[in-house]
C-alpha positions in Angstrom: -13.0 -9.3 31.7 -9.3 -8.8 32.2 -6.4 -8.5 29.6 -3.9 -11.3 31.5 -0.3 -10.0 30.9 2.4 -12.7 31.9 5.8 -14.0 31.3 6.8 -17.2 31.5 9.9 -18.5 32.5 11.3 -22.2 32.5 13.3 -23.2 35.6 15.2 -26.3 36.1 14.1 -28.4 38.5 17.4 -28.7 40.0 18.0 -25.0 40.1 15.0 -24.6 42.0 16.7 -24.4 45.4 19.0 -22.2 44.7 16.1 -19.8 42.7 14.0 -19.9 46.5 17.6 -18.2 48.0 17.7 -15.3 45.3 18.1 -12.0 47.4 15.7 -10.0 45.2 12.7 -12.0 46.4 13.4 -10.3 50.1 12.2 -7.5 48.3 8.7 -9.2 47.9 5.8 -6.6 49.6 4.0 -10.1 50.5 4.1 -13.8 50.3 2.2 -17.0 49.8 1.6 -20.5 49.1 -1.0 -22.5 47.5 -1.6 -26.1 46.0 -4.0 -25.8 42.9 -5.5 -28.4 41.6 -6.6 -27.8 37.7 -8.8 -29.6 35.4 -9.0 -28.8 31.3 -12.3 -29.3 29.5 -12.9 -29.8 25.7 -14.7 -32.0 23.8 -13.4 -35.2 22.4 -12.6 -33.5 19.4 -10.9 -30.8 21.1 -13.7 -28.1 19.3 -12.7 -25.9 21.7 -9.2 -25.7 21.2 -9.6 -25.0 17.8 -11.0 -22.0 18.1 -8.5 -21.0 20.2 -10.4 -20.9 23.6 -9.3 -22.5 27.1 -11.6 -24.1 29.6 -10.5 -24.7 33.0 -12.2 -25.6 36.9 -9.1 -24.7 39.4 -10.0 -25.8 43.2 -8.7 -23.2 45.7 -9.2 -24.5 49.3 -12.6 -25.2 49.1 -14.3 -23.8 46.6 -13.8 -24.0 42.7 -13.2 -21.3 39.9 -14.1 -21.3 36.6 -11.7 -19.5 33.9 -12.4 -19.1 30.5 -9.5 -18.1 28.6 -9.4 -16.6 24.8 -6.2 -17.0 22.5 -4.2 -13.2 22.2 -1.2 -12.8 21.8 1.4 -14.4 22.5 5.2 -14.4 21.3 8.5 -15.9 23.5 6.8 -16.8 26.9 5.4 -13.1 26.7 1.5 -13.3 26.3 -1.6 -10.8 26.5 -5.1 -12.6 26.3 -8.7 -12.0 27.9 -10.0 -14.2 30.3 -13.0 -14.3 33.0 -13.2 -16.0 35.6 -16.2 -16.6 37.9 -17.1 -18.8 40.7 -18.1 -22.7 39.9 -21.9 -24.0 41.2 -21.9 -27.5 40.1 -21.9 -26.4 35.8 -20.6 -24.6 33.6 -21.7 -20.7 33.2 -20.4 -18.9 30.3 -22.8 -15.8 30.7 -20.1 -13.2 31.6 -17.9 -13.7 28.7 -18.0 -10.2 27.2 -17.6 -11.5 23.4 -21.1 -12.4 22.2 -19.8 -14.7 19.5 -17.9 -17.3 22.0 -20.8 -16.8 24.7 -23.0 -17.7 22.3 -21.0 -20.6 20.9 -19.9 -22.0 24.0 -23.4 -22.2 25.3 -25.0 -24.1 22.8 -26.8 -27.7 24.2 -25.1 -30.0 22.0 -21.7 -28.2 22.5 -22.5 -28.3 26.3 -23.0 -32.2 27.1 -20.0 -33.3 25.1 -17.6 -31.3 27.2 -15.7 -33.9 29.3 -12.1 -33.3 31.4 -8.9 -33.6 29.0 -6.2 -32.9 31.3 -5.1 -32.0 34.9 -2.9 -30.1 36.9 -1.5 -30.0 40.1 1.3 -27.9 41.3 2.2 -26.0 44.8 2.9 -22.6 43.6 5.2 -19.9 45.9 3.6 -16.5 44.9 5.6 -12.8 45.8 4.1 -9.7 45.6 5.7 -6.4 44.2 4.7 -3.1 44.2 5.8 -1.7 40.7 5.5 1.5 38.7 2.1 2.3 40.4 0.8 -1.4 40.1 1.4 -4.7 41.1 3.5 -7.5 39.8 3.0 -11.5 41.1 6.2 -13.5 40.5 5.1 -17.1 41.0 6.8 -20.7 41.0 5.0 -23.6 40.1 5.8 -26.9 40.9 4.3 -29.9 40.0 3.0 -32.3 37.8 1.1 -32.3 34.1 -1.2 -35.3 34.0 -3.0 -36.9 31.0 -4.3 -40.2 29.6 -1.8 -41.7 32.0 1.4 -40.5 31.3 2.9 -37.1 32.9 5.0 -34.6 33.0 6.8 -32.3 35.0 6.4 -28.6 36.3 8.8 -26.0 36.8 8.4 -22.5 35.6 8.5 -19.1 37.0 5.2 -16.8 35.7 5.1 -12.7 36.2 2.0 -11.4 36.0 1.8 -7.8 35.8 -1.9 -6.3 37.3 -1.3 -2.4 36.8 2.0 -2.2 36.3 4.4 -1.4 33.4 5.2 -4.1 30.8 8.8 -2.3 31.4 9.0 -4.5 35.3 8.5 -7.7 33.9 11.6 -7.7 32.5 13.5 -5.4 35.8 12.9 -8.0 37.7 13.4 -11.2 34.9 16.8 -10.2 33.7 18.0 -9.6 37.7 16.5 -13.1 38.3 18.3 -14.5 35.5 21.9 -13.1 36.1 23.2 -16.3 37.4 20.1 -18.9 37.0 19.1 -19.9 33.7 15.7 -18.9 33.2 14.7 -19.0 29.1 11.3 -17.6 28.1 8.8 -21.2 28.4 7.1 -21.2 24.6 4.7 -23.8 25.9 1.9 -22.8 28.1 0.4 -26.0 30.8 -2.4 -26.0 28.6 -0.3 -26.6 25.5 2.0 -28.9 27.1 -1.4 -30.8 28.3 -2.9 -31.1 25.1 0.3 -32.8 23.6 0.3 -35.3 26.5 -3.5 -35.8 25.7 -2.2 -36.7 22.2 0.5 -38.4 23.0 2.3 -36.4 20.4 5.9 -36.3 20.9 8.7 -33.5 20.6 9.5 -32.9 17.4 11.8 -30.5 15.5 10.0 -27.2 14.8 10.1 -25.0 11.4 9.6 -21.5 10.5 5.9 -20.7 10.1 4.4 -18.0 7.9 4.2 -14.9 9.6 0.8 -12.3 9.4 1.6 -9.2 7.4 -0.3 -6.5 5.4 0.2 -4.0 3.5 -0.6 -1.3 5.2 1.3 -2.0 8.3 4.3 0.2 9.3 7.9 -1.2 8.3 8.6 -1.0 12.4 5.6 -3.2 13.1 6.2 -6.0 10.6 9.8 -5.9 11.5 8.7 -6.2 15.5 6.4 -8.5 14.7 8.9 -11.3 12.0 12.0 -10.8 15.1 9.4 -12.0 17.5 8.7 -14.9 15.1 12.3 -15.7 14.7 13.0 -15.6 18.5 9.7 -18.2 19.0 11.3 -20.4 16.5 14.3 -20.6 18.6 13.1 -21.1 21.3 10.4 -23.4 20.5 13.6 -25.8 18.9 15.3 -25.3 22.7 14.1 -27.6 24.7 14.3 -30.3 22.4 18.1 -29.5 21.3 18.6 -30.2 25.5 16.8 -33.3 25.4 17.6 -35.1 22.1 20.0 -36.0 20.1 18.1 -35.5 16.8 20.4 -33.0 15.2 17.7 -30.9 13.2 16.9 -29.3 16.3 20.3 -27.7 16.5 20.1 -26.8 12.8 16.5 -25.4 13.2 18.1 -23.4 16.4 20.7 -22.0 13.6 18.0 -21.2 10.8 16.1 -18.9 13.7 19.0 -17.0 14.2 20.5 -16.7 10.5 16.5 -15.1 9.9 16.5 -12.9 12.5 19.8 -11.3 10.9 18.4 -11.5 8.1 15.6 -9.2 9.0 17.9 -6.6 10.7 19.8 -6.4 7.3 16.3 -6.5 5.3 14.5 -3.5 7.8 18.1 -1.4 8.4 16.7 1.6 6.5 14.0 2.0 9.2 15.5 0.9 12.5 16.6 2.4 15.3 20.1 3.0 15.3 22.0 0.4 18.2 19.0 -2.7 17.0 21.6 -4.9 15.5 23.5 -4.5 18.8 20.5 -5.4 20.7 19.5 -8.2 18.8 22.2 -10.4 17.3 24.9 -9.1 19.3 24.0 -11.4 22.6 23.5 -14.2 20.4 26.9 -14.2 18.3 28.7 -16.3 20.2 25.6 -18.3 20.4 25.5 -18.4 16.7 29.6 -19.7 16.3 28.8 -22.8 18.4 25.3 -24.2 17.3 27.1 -23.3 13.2 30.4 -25.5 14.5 27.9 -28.3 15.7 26.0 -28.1 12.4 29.1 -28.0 10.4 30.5 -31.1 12.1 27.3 -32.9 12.0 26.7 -32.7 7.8 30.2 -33.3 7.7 30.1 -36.8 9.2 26.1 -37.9 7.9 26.7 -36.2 4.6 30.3 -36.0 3.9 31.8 -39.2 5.4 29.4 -41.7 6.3 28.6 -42.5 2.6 31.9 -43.2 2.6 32.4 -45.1 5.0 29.6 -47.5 4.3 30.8 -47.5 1.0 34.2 -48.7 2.2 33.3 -50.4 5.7 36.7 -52.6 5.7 38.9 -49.5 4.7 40.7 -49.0 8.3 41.9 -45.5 7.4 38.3 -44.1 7.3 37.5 -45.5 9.9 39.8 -43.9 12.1 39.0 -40.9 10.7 35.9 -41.0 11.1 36.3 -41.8 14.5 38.3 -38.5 15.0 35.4 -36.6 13.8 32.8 -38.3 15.6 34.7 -36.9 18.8 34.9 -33.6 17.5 31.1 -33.6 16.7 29.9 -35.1 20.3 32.5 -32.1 21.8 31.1 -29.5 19.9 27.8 -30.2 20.4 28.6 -30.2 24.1 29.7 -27.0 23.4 26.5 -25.8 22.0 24.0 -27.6 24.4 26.4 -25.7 27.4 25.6 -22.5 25.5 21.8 -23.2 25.6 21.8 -24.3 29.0 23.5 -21.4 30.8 22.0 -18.0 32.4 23.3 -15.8 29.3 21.6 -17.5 27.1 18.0 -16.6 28.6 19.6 -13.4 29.3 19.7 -12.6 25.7 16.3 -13.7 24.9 14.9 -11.7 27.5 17.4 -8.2 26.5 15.5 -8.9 23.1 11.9 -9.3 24.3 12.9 -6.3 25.9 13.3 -4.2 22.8 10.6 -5.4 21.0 8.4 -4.6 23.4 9.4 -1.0 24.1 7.9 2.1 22.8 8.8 2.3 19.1 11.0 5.2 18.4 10.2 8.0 14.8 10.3 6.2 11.7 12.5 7.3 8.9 10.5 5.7 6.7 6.9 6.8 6.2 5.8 4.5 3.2 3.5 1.2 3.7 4.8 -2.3 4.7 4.0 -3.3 0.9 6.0 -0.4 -0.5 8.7 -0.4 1.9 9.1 -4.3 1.1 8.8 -4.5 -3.1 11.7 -1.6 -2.5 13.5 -3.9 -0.7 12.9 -7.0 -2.7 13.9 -5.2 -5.6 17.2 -4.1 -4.4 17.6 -7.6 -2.8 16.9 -9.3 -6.8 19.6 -7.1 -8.3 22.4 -7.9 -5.8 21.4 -11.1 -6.3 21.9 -10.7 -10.4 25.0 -8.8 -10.0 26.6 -12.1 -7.9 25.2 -14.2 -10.5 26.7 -12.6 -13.0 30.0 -12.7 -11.4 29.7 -16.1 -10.5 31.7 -18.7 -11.3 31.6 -22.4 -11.7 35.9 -22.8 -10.8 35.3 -19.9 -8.1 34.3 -21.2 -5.1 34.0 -17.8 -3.0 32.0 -16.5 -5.9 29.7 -19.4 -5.7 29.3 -18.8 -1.9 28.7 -15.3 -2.3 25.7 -16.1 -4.7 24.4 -19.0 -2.6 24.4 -15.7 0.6 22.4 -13.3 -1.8 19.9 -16.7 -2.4 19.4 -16.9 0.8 18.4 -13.1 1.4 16.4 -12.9 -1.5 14.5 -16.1 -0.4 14.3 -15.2 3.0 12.9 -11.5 2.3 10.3 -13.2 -0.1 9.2 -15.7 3.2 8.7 -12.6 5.6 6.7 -10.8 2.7 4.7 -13.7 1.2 1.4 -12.8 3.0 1.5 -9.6 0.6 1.7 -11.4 -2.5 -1.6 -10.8 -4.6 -0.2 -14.6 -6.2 1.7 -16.9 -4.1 5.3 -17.0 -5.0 5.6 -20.9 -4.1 7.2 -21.3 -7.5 9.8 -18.4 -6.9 10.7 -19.4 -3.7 11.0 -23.3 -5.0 13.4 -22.1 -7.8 15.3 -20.3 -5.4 15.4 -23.0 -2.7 16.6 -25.2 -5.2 19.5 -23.4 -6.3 20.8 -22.6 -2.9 20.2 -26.0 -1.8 22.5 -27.0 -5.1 25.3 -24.3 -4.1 24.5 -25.2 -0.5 25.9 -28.7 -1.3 28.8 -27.2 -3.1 29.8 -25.4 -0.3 29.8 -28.0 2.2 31.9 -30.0 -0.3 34.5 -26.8 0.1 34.4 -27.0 3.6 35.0 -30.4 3.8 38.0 -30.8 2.9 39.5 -27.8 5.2 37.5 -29.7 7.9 38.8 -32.9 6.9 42.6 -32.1 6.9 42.4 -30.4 10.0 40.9 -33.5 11.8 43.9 -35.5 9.4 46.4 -33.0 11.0 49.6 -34.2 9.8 48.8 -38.0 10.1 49.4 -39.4 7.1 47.2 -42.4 7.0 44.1 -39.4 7.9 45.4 -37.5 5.1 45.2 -40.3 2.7 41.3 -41.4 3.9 40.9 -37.8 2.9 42.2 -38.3 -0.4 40.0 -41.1 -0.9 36.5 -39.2 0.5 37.5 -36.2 -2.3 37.7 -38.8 -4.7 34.5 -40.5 -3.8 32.8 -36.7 -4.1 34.6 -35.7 -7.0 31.6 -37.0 -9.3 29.2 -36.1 -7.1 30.9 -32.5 -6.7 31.2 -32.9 -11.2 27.3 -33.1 -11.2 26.5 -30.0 -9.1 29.0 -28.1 -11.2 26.9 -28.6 -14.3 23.4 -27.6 -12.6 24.8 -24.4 -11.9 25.1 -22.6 -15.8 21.5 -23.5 -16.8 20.3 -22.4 -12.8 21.7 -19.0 -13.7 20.4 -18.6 -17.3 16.8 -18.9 -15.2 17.5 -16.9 -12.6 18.1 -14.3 -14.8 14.3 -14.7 -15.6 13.5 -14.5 -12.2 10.1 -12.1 -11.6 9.2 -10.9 -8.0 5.5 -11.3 -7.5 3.5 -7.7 -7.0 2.7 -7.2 -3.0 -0.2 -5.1 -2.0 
C-alpha cells in the first residue's frame, strides 16, 4: 500500500501552451509522455462509491493495472489516501488490499458479478520529474477527455505528486508555476467529475457543510481543519461563478470568505501571530469585488425589480433600472476577472500553504470544547450588549447587532458537532433575526446605491423617490419584528459542548 499525496491544479485549456513554455520545467531531472486509457467500475447502484472506495483498470501500452483507491483526506485540490495497485489478469483481484474490512467486502460473490464499467478516461499526460528534499516529485499535465453515458467532458489539470519528498515542494514549485498562469487548486477529482457525468447531475451552487469536530481536539487543529472547510467552499463555488450566471454562486463565494474571517476572529487567542495576514489578507481585494457584485445583484432582484414590475409603464424606472443593470453586468465582470487571474490561485495556494505547515506552541492548552463554550460565551454577551444598544431609528446600531448575529451564529455552525443537543433551534432564531436586520440593511444601502446610480439626474432621483416609497411599508414591517426579536434574544441559552 501507498499513502498517494497529490495536488491538483486546474489549467485552462487555452493556457496550456503557454504552461508547456514555463522555464521552471527545464529544471525537470526527466521527462515523459503517455496516453492512458481509464475505465471506472461500480455497481449500478454505485455501492462502491458510497463507501468511499475507487475502482479503476488503466491500460499502459499493453498491459493493464488495477488500482483500488480508499477515501482520505482531502481538502482544496490537496489530498492524502491509500491505494494499491496491482497488475490486471483478465478479473478483478482484491487480495492485496491491506484493510481486511474492504478486502473482505469487496470480494464478496454477489458484490463481484454486479460490478460493471461507469465511466472512462482518456487523456495524454506530459509527466516531469524532480528531485526534491531527498525525494521525488512528478508534476504531470493531463489532457483529455471525461466520458460517460454519452455525454463528455473536458481535461485539463496539472497533478504533483510527491513520492518521498516534503509536502513543503508541492507548493515551491505550485506557487512559481502559478506566478503568471492561473492555476486554482481543482476541488473535483476525474473520478468525481465522472460520477456526475454518469448522473447527469448538473453544476449547482454549493453550501457550507458541517464540519467534524470533538472535544478533545486542540483549538489549532479545529481551527486548521474549519479554514480548510471554508477555502473548499470557495472553491467548490469557483468554477461555477466562471461558467454561470446564476448569481448564488458569487454570493456562496462571499459567504466562504466572510466564514473564514470569521474563524480568524473566533480562534485569535490561539493563533500564530501574522495568520490573519496569511489568510484573508490575499483575499481582501477579492472580498471588495465579489461583495460589490452581490450588493448590485440584491439591489436590482430584491430592491428594484418588484418595482418595476409593479410599475412596468413608469419610464423613469425603467431607465433606472437600466443604469443599474449596467453597473451589475460591470461589476460582476469585475469579480469573474478576479477569479480568473493567477493571484487568485496564488492566494489559495499561500493558504494551503499555512495550513499545512508544522503547527507552531499553543497559547492555549485547554480542549476544543472548553476553548469553544469560552468563546461562545464571550461571543453571546457582545451580542447582548449590541442588543441592548440597539435601536429601531438607528441604523448603524441595527447593523452592528445584525455583525455580532452573524458571529454568534457562525461560531455556533463551526462548534455544532460538540453540542450534547443540537442547537437547530438556536441557530434558527438567530438566522431569523439576522435575516430580518439583513433586510433592513439592504434597505439602507439602497438608497445610497440608488442615488448614486440617479447621480444628479432628476428624473433617476425621482424613480428613487418612488422605490423608497414602495419599501417604506415593507421597511415599517421589519421595524416592528425587531423589539419582540430582542425581548427573545435576551432568552437566548448556548447549548452545553463536550
Amino acid at each position: 500500500m501507498a499513502d498517494e499525496i497529490e495536488l491538483k491544479l486546474a489549467l485552462a485549456e487555452a493556457d496550456q501552451p503557454r504552461f508547456l513554455r514555463h522555464p521552471r520545467l527545464r529544471h525537470a531531472a526527466a521527462r515523459h509522455v503517455d496516453t492512458l486509457d481509464n475505465i471506472y467500475y461500480d455497481t449500478p447502484d454505485l455501492a462502491l462509491r458510497r463507501r468511499g472506495i475507487a475502482l479503476r483498470l488503466r491500460r499502459q501500452g499493453r498491459r493493464w493495472l488495477q488500482t483500488v483507491k480508499l477515501a482520505g483526506s482531502a481538502s482544496v485540490g490537496l489530498s492524502s489516501r491509500p491505494e494499491w495497485e496491482t497488475p490486471y489478469g483478465g478479473h478483478f483481484d482484491f487480495s492485496v488490499i491491506e484493510v481486511e474490512s474492504v478486502r473482505e467486502w469487496l470480494q464478496r460473490p454477489k458484490l463481484l458479478a454486479r460490478i460493471v464499467p461507469i465511466f472512462e478516461t482518456r487523456f495524454r499526460r506530459n509527466t516531469w520529474h524532480f528531485a526534491v528534499g531527498g525525494g521525488d516529485l512528478l508534476l504531470t499535465l493531463d489532457r483529455g477527455w471525461i466520458v460517460a453515458n454519452g455525454r463528455r467532458e473536458a481535461i485539463s489539470e496539472l497533478e504533483l505528486e510527491l513520492s518521498g519528498a516534503p509536502v513543503q515542494a508541492i507548493f515551491d514549485i505550485a506557487l512559481a508555476l502559478g506566478e503568471r498562469i492561473a492555476l486554482p487548486p481543482a476541488v473535483l477529482s476525474k473520478a468525481e467529475r465522472g460520477y456526475r457525468l454518469h448522473a447527469g447531475t448538473a453544476l449547482a451552487p454549493v453550501k457550507a457543510a458541517t464540519i467534524p469536530l470533538t472535544g478533545d481536539m486542540a483549538p489549532e487543529a479545529a481551527f486548521r481543519r474549519i479554514a480548510l472547510d471554508c477555502l473548499e467552499h470557495l472553491q467548490r463555488n469557483h468554477i461555477g461563478a466562471l461558467t454561470h450566471s446564476d448569481p448564488e454562486y458569487i454570493h456562496q463565494m462571499r459567504v466562504a470568505t466572510r466564514r473564514l474571517r470569521a474563524a480568524l476572529r473566533l480562534f485569535a487567542p490561539v493563533l500564530a501571530s501574522g495568520a490573519d495576514e496569511t489568510l484573508r489578507a490575499p483575499l481582501a481585494e477579492l472580498m471588495t469585488r465579489l461583495g460589490r457584485a452581490r450588493d448590485l445583484d440584491v439591489l436590482q432582484t430584491e430592491i428594484t425589480d418588484p418595482v418595476l414590475n409593479a410599475l412596468p409603464d413608469e419610464p423613469r424606472l425603467t431607465a433606472l433600472a437600466s443604469d443599474i443593470t449596467n453597473r451589475r453586468y460591470g461589476a460582476r465582470d469585475e469579480a469573474l476577472a478576479a477569479l480568473a487571474a493567477p493571484a487568485y490561485g496564488q492566494a489559495l495556494l499561500v493558504a494551503l500553504q499555512a495550513l499545512h505547515s508544522e503547527p507552531g506552541t499553543t497559547l492555549e492548552g485547554d480542549p476544543l470544547a472548553t476553548f469553544a463554550t469560552r468563546r461562545l460565551r464571550r461571543l453571546r454577551r457582545k451580542v447582548l450588549q449590541l442588543a441592548a444598544a440597539a435601536r429601531i431609528d438607528d441604523p448603524v446600531s441595527l447593523h452592528a447587532l445584525r455583525i455580532g448575529i452573524k458571529r454568534l451564529r457562525y461560531g455556533l455552525e463551526f462548534f455544532s458537532p460538540l453540542a450534547k443537543r443540537s442547537p437547530r433551534a438556536v441557530l434558527k432564531r438567530l438566522a431569523a433575526l439576522q435575516e430580518t436586520l439583513g433586510q433592513l440593511n439592504d434597505l439602507a444601502n439602497a438608497g445610497t446605491l440608488l442615488m448614486d446610480c440617479a447621480a444628479d439626474d432628476p428624473r433617476l432621483r425621482e424613480a428613487v423617490t418612488l422605490i423608497a416609497g414602495w419599501h417604506g411599508p415593507r421597511h415599517a414591517s421589519l421595524l416592528t419584528r425587531i423589539p419582540p426579536e430582542l425581548a427573545r434574544l435576551a432568552r437566548l441559552r448556548l447549548p452545553t459542548l463536550n
